[in-house]
C-alpha positions as CSV (number, residue, x, y, z in Angstrom):
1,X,62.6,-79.8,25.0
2,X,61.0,-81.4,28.1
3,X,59.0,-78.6,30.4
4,X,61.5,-80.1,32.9
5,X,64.2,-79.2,31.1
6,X,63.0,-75.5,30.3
7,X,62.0,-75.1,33.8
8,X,65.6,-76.5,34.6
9,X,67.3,-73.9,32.3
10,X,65.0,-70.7,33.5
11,X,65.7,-71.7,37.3
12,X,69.4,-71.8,36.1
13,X,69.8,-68.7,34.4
14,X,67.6,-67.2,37.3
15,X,70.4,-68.3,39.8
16,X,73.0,-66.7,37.7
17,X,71.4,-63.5,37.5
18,X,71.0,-63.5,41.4
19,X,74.9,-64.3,41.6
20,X,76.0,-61.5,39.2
21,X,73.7,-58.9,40.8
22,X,75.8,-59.9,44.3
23,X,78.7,-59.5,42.4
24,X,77.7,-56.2,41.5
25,X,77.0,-54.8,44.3
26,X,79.5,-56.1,46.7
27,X,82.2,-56.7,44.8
28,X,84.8,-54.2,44.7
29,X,86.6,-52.5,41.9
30,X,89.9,-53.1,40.5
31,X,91.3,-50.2,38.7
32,X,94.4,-52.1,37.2
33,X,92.2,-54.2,35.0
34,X,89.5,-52.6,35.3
35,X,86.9,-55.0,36.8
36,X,85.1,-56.4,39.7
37,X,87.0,-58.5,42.7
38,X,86.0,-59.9,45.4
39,X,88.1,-58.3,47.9
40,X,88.9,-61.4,49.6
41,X,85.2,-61.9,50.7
42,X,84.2,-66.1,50.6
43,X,80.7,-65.8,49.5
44,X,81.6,-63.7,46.6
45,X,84.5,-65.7,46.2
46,X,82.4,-68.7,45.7
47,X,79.8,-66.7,43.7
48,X,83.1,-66.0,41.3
49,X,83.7,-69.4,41.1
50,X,80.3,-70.6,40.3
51,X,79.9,-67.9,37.6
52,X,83.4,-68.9,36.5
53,X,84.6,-65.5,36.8
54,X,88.7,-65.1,37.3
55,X,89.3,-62.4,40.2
56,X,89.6,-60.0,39.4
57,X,87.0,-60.1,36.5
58,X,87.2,-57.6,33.7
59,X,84.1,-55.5,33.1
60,X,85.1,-53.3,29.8
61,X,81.3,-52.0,29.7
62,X,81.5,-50.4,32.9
63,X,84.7,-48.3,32.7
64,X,85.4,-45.2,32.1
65,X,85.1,-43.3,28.5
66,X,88.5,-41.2,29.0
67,X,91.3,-43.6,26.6
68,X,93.5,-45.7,28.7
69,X,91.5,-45.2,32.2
70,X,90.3,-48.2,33.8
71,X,88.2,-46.8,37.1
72,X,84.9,-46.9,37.1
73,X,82.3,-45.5,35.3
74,X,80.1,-43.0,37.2
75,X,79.1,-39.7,35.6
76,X,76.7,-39.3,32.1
77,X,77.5,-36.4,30.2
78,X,76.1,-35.5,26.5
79,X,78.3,-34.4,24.0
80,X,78.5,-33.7,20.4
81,X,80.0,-36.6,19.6
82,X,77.5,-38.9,21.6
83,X,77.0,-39.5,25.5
84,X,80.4,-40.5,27.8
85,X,80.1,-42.1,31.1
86,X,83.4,-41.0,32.5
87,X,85.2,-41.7,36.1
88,X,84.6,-38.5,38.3
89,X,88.4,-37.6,37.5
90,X,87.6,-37.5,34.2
91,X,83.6,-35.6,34.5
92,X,83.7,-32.0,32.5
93,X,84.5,-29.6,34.9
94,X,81.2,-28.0,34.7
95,X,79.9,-30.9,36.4
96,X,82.7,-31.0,38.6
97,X,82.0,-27.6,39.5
98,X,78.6,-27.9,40.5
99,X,79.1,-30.4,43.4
């Protein structure tokens, strides 16, 4: 390829990153599917659109562990059977207890 073109392609995937790290962090969660939405808010909304994103916008990887529960993910916990990231409903109790 062209340096024109690479440089084209970094500066794009650069941009995207930037978008998805907004959505992140100002996008709010949807615990019926489980995802990011934009709650409405016209920069994210275009920042959806631009990433072609539906709203709301799945995220499987950052749910919680538990079977069947689709809030987010926000306590780490080792077990025996490997590490869970698990909603706070769904943290040991131990943990739970120590708050």
């Amino acid at each position: 390829m062209t340096p024109q073109i690479d440089e084209l392609l970094e500066y794009t995937s650069e941009l995207r990153e930037s978008l998805e790290d907004m959505c992140y962090q100002f996008g709010g969660w949807n615990e019926k599917i489980g995802g990011l939405t934009t709650n409405g808010l016209s920069a994210l909304e275009g920042a959806f659109s631009a990433l072609r994103w539906d709203d709301p916008h799945p995220m499987p990887s950052m749910c919680c562990d538990e079977p069947g529960c689709k809030k987010q993910k926000c306590c780490g916990t080792p077990t025996l059977g490997g590490y869970r990231n698990t909603c706070g409903e769904h943290r040991p109790k131990e943990q739970a207890d120590d708050k």
